[in-house]
GUTI-52415 format. One record per residue (C-alpha): residue in three letters; x, y, z. Coordinates in Angstrom, 2 decimals, m for minus. Example, Ala and Ser with C-alpha at 12.3 -4.5 7.8 and 13.67 -1.06 7.14 Angstrom:
2
@residuo->ALA	xx->12.30	yy->m4.50	zz->7.80
@residuo->SER	xx->13.67	yy->m1.06	zz->7.14
//
This chain:
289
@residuo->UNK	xx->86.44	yy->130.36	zz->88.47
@residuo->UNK	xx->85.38	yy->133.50	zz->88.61
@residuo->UNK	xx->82.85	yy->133.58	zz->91.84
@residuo->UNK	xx->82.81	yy->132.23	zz->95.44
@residuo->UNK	xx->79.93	yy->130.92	zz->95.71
@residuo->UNK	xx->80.15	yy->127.06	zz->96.36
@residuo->UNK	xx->76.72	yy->126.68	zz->94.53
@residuo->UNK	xx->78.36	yy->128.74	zz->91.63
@residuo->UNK	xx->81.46	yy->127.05	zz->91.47
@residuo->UNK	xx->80.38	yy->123.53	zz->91.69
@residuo->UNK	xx->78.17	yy->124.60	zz->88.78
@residuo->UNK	xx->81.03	yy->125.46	zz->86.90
@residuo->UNK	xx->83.18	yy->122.61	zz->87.85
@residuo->UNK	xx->80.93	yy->119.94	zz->86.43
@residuo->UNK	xx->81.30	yy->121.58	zz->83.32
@residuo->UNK	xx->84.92	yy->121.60	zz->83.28
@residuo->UNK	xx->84.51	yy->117.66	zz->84.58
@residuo->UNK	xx->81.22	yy->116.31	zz->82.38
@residuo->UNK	xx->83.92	yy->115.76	zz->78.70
@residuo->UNK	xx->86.17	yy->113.64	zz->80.67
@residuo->UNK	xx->83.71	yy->112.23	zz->83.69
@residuo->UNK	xx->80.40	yy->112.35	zz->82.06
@residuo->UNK	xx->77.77	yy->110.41	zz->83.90
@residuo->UNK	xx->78.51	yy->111.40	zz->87.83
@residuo->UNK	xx->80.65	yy->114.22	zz->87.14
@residuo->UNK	xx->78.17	yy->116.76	zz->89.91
@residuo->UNK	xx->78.79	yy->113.52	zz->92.23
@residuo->UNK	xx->82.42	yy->113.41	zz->91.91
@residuo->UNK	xx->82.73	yy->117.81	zz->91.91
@residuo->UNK	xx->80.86	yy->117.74	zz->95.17
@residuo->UNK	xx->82.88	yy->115.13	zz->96.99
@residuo->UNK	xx->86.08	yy->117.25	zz->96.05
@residuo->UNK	xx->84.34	yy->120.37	zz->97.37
@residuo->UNK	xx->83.72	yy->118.38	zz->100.58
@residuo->UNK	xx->86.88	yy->117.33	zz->100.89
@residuo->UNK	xx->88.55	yy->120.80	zz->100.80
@residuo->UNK	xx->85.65	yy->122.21	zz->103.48
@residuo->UNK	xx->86.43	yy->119.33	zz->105.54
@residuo->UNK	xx->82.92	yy->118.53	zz->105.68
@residuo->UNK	xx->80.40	yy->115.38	zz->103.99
@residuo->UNK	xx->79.19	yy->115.91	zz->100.99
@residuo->UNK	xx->75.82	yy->115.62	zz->102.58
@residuo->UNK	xx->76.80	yy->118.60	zz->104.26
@residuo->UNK	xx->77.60	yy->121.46	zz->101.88
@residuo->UNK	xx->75.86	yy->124.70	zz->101.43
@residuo->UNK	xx->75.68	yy->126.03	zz->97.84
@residuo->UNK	xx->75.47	yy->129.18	zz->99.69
@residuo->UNK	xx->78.69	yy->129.21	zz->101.47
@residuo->UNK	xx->81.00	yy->132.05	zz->100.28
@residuo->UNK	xx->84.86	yy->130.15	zz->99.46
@residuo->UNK	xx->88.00	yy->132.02	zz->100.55
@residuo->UNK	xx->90.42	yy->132.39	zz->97.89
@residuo->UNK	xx->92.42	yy->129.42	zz->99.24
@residuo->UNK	xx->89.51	yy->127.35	zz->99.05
@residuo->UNK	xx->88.26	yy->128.39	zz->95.60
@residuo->UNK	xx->92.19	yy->127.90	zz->94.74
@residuo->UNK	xx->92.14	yy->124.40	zz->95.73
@residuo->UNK	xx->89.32	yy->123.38	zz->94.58
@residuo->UNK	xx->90.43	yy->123.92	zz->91.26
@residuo->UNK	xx->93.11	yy->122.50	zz->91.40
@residuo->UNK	xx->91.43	yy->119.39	zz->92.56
@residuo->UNK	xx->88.88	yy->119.63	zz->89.76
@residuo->UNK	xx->91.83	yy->120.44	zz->87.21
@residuo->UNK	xx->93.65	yy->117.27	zz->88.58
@residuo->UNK	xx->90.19	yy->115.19	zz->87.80
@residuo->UNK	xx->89.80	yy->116.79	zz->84.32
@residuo->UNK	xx->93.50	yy->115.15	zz->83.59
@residuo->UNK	xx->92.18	yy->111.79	zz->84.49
@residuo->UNK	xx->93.76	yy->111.63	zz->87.88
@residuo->UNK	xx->91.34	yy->108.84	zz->89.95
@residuo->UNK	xx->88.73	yy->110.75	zz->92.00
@residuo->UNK	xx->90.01	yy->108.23	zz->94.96
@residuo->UNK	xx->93.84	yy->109.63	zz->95.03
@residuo->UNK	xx->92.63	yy->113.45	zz->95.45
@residuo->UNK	xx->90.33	yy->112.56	zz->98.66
@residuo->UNK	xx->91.68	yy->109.94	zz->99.81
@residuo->UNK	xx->88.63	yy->107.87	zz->100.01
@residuo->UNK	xx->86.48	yy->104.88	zz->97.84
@residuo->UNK	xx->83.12	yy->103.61	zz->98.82
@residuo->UNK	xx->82.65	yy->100.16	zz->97.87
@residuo->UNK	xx->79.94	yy->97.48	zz->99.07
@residuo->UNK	xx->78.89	yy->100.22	zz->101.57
@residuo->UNK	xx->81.91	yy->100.30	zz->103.22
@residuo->UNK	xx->84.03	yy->104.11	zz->103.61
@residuo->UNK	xx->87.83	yy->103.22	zz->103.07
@residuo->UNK	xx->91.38	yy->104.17	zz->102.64
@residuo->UNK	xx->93.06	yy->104.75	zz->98.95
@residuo->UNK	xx->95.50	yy->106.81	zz->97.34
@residuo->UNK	xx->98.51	yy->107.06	zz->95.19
@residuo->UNK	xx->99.57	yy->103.70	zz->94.91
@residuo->UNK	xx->96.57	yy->101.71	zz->95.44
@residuo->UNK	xx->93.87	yy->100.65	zz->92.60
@residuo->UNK	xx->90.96	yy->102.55	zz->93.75
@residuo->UNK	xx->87.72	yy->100.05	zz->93.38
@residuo->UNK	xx->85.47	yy->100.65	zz->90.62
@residuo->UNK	xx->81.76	yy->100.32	zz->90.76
@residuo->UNK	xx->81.90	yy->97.59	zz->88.45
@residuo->UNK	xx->83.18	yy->95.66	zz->90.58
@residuo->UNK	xx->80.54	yy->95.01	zz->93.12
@residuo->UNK	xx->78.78	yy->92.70	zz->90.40
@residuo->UNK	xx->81.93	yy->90.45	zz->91.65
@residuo->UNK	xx->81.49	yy->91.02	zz->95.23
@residuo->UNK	xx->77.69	yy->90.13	zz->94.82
@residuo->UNK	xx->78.41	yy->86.99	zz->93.36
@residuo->UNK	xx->80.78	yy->86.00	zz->95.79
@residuo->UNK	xx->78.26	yy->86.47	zz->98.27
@residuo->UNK	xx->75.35	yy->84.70	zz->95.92
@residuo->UNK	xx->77.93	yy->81.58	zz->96.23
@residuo->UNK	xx->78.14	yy->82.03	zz->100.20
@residuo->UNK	xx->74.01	yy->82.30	zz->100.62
@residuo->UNK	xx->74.30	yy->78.26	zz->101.94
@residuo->UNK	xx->77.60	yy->78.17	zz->103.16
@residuo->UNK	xx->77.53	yy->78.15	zz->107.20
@residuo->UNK	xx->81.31	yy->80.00	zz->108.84
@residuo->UNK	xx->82.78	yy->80.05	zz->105.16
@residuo->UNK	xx->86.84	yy->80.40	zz->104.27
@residuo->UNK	xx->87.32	yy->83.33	zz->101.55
@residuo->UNK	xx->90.31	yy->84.60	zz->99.62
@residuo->UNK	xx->90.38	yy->88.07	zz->98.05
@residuo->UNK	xx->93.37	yy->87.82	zz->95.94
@residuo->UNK	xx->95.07	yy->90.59	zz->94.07
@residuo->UNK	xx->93.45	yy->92.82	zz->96.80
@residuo->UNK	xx->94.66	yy->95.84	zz->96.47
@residuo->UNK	xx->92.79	yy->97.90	zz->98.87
@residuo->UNK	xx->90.98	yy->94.99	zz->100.59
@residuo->UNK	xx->87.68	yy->96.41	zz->99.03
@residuo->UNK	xx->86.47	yy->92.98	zz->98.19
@residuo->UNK	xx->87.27	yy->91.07	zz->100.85
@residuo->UNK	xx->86.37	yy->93.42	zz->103.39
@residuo->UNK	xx->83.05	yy->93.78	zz->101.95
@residuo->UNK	xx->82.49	yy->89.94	zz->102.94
@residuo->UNK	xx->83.52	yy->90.09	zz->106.07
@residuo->UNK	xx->81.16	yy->92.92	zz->106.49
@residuo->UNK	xx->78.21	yy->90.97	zz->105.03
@residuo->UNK	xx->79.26	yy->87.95	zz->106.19
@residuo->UNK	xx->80.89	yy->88.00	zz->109.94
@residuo->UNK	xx->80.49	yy->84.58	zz->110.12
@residuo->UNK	xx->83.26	yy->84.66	zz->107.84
@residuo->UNK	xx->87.28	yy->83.78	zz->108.11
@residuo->UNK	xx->88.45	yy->85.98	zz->105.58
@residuo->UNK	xx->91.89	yy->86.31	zz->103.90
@residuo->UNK	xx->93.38	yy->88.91	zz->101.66
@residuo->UNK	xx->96.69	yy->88.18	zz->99.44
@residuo->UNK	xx->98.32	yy->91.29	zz->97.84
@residuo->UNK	xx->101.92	yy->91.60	zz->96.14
@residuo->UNK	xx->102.47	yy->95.40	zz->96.01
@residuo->UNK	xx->103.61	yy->96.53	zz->100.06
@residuo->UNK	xx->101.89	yy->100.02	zz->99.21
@residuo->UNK	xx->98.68	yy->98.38	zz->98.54
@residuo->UNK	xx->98.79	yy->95.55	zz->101.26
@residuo->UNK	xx->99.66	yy->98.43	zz->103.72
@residuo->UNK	xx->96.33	yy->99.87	zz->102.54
@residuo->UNK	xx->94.57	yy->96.56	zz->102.83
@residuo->UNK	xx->96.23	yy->96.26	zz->106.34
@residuo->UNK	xx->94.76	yy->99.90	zz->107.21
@residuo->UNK	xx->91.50	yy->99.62	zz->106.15
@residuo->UNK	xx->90.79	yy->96.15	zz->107.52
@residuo->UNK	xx->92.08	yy->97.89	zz->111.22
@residuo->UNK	xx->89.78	yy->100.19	zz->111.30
@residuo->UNK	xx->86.75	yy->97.96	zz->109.90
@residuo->UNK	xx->88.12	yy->95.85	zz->112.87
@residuo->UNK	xx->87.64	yy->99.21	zz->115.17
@residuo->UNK	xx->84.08	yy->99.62	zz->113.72
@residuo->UNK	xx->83.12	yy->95.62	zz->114.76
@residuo->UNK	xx->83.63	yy->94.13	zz->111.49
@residuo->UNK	xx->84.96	yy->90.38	zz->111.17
@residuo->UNK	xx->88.74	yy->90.85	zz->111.42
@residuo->UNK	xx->90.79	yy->89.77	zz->107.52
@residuo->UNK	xx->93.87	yy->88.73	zz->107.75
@residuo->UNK	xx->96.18	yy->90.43	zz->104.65
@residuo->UNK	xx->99.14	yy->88.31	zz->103.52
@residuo->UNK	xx->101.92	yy->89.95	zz->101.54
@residuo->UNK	xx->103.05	yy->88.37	zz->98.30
@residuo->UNK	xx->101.99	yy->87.14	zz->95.06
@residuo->UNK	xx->98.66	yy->85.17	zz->94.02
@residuo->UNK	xx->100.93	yy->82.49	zz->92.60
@residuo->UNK	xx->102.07	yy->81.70	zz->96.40
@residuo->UNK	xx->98.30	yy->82.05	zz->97.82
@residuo->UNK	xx->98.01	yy->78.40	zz->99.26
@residuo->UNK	xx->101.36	yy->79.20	zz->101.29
@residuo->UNK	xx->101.08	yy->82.20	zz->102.19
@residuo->UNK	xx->97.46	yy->81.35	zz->103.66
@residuo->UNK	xx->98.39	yy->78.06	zz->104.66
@residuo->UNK	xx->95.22	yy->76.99	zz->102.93
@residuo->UNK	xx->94.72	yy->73.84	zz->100.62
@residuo->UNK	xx->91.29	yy->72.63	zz->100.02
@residuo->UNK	xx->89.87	yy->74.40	zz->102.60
@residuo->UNK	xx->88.19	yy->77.22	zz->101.34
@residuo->UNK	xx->84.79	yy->77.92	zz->100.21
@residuo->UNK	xx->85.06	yy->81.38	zz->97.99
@residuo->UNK	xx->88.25	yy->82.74	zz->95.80
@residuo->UNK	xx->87.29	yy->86.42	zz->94.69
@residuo->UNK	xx->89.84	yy->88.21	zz->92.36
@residuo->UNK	xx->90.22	yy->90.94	zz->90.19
@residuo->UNK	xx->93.47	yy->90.72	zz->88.92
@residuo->UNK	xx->95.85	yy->92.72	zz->86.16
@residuo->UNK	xx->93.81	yy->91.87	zz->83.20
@residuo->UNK	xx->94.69	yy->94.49	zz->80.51
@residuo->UNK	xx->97.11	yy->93.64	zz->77.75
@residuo->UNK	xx->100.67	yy->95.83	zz->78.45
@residuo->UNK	xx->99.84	yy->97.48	zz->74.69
@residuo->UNK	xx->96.44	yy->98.49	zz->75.38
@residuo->UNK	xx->95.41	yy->101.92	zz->74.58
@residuo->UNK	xx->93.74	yy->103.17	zz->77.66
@residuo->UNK	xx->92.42	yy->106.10	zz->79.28
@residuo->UNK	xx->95.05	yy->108.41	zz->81.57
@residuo->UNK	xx->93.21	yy->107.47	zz->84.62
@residuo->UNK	xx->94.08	yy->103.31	zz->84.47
@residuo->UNK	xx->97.25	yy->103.97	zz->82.26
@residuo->UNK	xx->98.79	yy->106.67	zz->83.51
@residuo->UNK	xx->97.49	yy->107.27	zz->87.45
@residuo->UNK	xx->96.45	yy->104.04	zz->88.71
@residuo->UNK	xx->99.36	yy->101.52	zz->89.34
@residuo->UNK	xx->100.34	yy->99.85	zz->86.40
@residuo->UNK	xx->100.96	yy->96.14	zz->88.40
@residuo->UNK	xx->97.01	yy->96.69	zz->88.90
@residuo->UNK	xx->96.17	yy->96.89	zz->85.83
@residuo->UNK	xx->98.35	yy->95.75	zz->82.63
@residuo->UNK	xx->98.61	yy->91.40	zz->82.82
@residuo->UNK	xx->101.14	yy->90.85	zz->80.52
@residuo->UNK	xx->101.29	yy->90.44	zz->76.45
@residuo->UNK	xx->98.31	yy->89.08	zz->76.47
@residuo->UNK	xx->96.74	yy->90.25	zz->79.84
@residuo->UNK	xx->96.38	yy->87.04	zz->80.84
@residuo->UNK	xx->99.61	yy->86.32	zz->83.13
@residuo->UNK	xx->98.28	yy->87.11	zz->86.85
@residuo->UNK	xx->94.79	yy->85.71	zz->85.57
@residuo->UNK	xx->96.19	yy->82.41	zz->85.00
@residuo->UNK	xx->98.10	yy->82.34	zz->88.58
@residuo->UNK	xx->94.32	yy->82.57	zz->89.86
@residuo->UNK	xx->93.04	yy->79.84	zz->88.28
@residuo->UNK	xx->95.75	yy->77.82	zz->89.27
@residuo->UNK	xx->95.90	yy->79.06	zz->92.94
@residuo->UNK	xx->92.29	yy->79.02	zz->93.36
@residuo->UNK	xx->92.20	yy->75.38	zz->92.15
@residuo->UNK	xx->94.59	yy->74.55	zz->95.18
@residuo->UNK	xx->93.21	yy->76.31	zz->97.60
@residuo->UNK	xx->89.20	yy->75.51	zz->97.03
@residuo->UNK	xx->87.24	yy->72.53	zz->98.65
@residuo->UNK	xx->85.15	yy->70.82	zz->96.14
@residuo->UNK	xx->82.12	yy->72.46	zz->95.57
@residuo->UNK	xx->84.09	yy->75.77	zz->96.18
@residuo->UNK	xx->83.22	yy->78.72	zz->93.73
@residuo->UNK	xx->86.37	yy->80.51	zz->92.13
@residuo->UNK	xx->84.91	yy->84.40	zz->90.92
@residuo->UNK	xx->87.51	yy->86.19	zz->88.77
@residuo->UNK	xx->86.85	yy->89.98	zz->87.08
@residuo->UNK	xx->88.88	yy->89.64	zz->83.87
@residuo->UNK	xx->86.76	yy->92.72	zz->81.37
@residuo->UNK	xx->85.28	yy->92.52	zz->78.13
@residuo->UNK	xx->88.62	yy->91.54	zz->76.78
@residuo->UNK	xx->88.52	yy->87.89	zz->77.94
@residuo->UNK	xx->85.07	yy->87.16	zz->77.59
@residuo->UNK	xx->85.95	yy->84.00	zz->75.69
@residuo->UNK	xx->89.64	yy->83.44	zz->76.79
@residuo->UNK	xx->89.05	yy->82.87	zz->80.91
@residuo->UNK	xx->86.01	yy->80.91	zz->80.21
@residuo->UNK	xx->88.37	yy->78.61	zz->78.26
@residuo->UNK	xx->91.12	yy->78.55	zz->80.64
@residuo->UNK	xx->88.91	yy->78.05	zz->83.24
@residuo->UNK	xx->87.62	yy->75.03	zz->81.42
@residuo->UNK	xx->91.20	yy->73.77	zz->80.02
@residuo->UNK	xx->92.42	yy->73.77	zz->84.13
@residuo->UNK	xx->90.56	yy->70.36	zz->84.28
@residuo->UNK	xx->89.40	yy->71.19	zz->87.41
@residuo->UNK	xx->86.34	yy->73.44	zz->87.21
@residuo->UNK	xx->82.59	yy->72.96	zz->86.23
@residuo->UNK	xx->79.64	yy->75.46	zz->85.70
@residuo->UNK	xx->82.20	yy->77.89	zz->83.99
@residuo->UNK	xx->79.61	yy->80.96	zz->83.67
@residuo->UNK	xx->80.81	yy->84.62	zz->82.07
@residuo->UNK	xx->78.89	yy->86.76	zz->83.44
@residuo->UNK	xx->78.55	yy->90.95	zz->81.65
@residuo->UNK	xx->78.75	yy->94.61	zz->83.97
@residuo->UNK	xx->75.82	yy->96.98	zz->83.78
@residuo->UNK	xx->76.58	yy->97.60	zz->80.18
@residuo->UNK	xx->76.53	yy->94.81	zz->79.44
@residuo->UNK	xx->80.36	yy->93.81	zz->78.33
@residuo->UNK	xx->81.97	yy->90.66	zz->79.82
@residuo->UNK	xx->82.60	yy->91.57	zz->83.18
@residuo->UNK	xx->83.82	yy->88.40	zz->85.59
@residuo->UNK	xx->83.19	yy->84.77	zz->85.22
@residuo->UNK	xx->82.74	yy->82.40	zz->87.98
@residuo->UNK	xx->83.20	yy->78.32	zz->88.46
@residuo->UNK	xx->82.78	yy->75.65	zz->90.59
@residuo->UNK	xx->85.46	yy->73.36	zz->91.87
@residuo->UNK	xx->85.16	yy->69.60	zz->90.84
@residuo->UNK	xx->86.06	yy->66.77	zz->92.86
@residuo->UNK	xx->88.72	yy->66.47	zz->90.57
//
């Protein structure tokens, strides 16, 4: 980087970013320019002359990016359903994609008066908190194994609290031990989840293989292991009538349909695609059964 100008260098930067980022890559260059002037992105002047620090760091933080390092672990920050929150090394950092799930979950809430949820495989609380913001009528519960993560979740659903937001309650430990650890059987209205889905051989890019936790995001030989802890814990914990909505990719666009089905204990089994149109999540009701 060769000038000081932040209008220059940001130019500059989303070159360096748009092979490896492409769409969003001026986006994601200004929110790491904001982050090293301390200000908003909203906020920065393309006029503003950078100190050598500052033009130092900020590549360095673009550099980082390039590798495939997630835009959430260099500033420390993820929007998701409108809502500013805490992530960084350690923690999944929510991907756009995954607000198709968290509108669906609130599609299956539109006639339920007070409702019981359960984000499960949490990570950041992203999911669940987003409920709780949309819904306060809400008792919402998070479960998530990793401590680094659940001490995120824990984190970020404190200072929602701070900001008025219904309160969620995170439990640590795994989404086999849901109905335990939340003390909930049949009593709840919505399980949201978006488990470890990708197969431990996958070839994937640096920034889910290498930089995001692995326990978020390989499932086993087949991809499938924490997926089918869901099912199962979701069809102990929902009331009849309750809706079970699970993210699984376009990997399992047949195969969690059919487990979903095979359980015995679901109807309306629906696979539903992302803006792309892949297999994104699929959602279910719970039978009587």
């Amino acid at each position: 980087m060769g000038t000081t100008m932040l209008g220059n260098l940001i130019d500059e930067a989303v070159l360096t970013l748009e092979s490896t980022v492409r769409a969003g890559a001026r986006r994601e260059v200004e929110e790491l320019a904001a982050r090293v002037l301390g200000v908003e992105p909203s906020g920065l002047d393309p006029r503003q002359e950078l100190d050598a620090r500052e033009v130092r760091r900020l590549g360095d933080l673009v550099g980082r990016r390039a590798e495939g390092v997630p835009l959430g672990h260099l500033t420390g920050r993820a929007v998701f359903g409108g809502l500013d929150l805490l992530v960084g090394p350690g923690v999944f950092v929510p991907r756009v994609h995954s607000e198709l799930v968290l509108a669906a979950g609130l599609e299956a809430l539109v006639e339920k008066r007070a409702p019981t949820v359960v984000d499960l495989c949490a990570g950041s609380g992203a999911i669940g908190l987003a409920i709780a913001h949309a819904r306060p009528d809400a008792r919402v519960h998070a479960v998530e194994f990793d401590p680094i993560a659940a001490d995120f979740a824990r984190r970020n659903a404190a200072r929602r609290a701070a900001l008025g937001d219904t309160v969620m309650t995170v439990h640590e430990g795994p989404a086999a031990r849901a109905g335990t650890l939340t003390g909930l059987t049949a009593e709840v209205d919505l399980v949201l989840a978006n488990p470890p889905f990708m197969p431990d051989a996958a070839d994937v890019p640096d920034e889910f293989g290498r930089y995001q936790p692995r326990q978020a995001v390989f499932g086993g030989a087949d991809g499938l292991r924490v997926v089918r802890q869901v099912v199962e814990a979701a069809a102990g914990m929902l009331r009849p009538g309750g809706a079970l909505v699970v993210e699984h990719g376009h990997l399992h666009g047949a195969t969690v349909p059919a487990l979903l089905r095979e359980c015995g204990r679901f109807a309306e089994v629906v696979c539903r695609p992302d803006q792309d149109g892949w297999p994104l999540y699929s959602s279910a009701v719970r039978t009587t059964t």
